[in-house]
N, C-alpha and C positions, 0 to 999 in steps of 0.2 A: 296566450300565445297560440301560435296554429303550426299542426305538425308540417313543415312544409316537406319535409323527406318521404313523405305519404304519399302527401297530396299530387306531390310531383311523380311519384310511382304512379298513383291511379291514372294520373293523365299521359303517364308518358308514350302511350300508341297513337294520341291526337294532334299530333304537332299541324296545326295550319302554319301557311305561307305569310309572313308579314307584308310581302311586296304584293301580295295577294289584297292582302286586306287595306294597304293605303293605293293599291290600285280601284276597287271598292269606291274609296273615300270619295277620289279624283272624279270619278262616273257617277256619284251622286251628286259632284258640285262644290267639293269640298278637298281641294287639294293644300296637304299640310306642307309647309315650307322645312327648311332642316331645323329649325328649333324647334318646332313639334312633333317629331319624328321619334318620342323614345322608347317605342316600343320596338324590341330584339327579337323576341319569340315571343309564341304562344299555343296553350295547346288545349283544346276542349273535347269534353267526352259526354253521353248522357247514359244514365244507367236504364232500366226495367221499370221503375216506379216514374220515370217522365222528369227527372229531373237531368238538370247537367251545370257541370262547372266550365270554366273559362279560369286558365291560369296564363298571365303572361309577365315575363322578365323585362324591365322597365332599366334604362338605362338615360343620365341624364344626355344629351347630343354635347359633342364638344364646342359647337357654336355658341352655346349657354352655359358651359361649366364654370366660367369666370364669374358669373353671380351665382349660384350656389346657394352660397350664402346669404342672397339677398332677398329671399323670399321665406315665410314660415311653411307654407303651402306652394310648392313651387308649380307656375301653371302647366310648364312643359308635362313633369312626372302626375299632375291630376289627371290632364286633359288623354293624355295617353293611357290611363286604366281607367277611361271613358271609351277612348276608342277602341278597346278590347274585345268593347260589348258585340263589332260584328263580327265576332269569330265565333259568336253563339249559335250560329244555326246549324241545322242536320249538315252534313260532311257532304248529301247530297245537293245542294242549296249552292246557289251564286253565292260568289261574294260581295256583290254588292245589292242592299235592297232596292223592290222596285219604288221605294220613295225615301227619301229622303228623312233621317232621323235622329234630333239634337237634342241636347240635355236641356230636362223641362223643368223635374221639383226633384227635393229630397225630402225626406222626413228628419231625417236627422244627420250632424255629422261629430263624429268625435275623436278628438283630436290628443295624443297620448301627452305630448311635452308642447304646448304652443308657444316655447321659449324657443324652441332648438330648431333649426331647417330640417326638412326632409333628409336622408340621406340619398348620395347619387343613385343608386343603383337601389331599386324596390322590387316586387313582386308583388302583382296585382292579380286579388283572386275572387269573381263574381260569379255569382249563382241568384235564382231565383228566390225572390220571398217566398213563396209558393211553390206545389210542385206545378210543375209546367205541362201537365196532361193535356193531350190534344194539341198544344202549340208544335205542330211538324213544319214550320215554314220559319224562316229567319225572320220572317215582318210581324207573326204572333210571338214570337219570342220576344224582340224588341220594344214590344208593345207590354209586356211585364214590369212590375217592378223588380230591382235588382237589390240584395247587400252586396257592396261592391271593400275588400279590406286590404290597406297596402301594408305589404309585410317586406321586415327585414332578413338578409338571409337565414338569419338567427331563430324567427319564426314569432318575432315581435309585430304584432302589430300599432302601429304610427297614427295610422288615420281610418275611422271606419265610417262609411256612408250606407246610412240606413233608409229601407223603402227611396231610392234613386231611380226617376221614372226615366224617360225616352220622352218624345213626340211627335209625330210624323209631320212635317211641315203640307201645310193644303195647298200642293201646286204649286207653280213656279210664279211670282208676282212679275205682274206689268208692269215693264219702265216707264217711269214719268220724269219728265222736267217739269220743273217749276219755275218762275220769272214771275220777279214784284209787277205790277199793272196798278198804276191808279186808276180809279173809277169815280166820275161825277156823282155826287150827291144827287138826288131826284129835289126837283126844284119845291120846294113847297110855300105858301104864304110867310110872312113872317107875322108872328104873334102881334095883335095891335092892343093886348092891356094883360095882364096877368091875368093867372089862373086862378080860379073862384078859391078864396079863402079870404084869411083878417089881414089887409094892408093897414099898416099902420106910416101917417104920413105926414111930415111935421114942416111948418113953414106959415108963412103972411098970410091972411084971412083970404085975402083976394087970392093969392095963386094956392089955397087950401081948395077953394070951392068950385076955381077951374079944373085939379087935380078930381074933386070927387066926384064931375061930373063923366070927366073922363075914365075914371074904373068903373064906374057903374055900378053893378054887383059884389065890391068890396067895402067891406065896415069901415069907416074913418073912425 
């Protein structure tokens, strides 16, 4: 379990903006609709030794509470203590990176009851594998790997995601349309006897010997 009455004391001078943060999202290209919207708060802080946490309160959207139930891993409440991650940077730092950055690998993920759904309402708490020295900018932070853990208020954790990397997507891809096109064959000879090997050729003596003359270079 994790003390969450702690954890939320230690963070509680960090509170970011959430409309902050999915305004962010919008300006990197990535505008979430109401069903992935369930992140409520959040609040980040870093200590002396370069390290820092990210805790946010996860709520399911009621646009989605009617399936609930219908997921083990619901994507609304994952994808949302993914988007947590940009509330990682120094307090001095935009909200939004200057590029663009989407979930790449995990190392691991483990899951407490793979019977039971998530419950509505989580707390999602990430910090670095590592300590984070030297990363002062939200895009070296982002660029870490993360253990990212969603807790109940109780201080159970549900699902843990271990070494969970980022990756900066390389620039904005050029549109393309595509349309079928047939295309002619390039005209070539057509083959006038088989290709060198053992034809074997069976029939009348007379049309055997017009046949052998005709391969040439195959064994009768």
């Amino acid at each position: 379990t994790v003390d969450l009455d702690a954890l939320r004391r230690r963070l509680a001078g960090g509170e970011r903006s959430v409309d902050a943060a999915y305004a962010g999202f919008a300006a990197a290209g990535i505008d979430y609709g109401p069903a992935h919207r369930a992140m409520c708060q959040v609040w980040s802080a870093d200590d002396a030794a370069g390290r820092f946490d990210v805790l946010a309160r996860l709520a399911l959207p009621p646009s989605v509470a009617a399936d609930a139930n219908a997921f083990g891993l619901h994507p609304s409440l994952m994808d949302a203590a993914l988007q947590a991650a940009l509330s990682c940077g120094p307090r001095s730092a935009g909200a939004a990176p200057a590029a663009t950055f989407v979930p790449f690998s995990v190392e691991r993920i483990e899951v407490a009851d793979a019977q039971q759904p998530l419950p509505p309402e989580l707390w999602a708490w990430l910090r670095p594998v590592a300590t984070a020295g030297g990363a002062a900018t939200l895009e070296a932070r982002l660029a870490l790997p993360f253990d990212i853990d969603l807790i109940d208020a109780q201080g159970r954790v549900h699902v843990a995601l271990r070494g969970f990397s980022f990756r900066a997507l390389g620039g904005t891809p050029a549109l393309m349309l595509l349309r079928p096109a047939w295309k002619a064959a390039d005209d070539e000879p057509a083959p006038t006897g088989p290709a060198p090997g053992r034809v074997l050729f069976a029939g009348f003596d007379g049309e055997r010997s017009a046949r052998r003359t005709e391969i040439g270079r195959a064994h009768v």
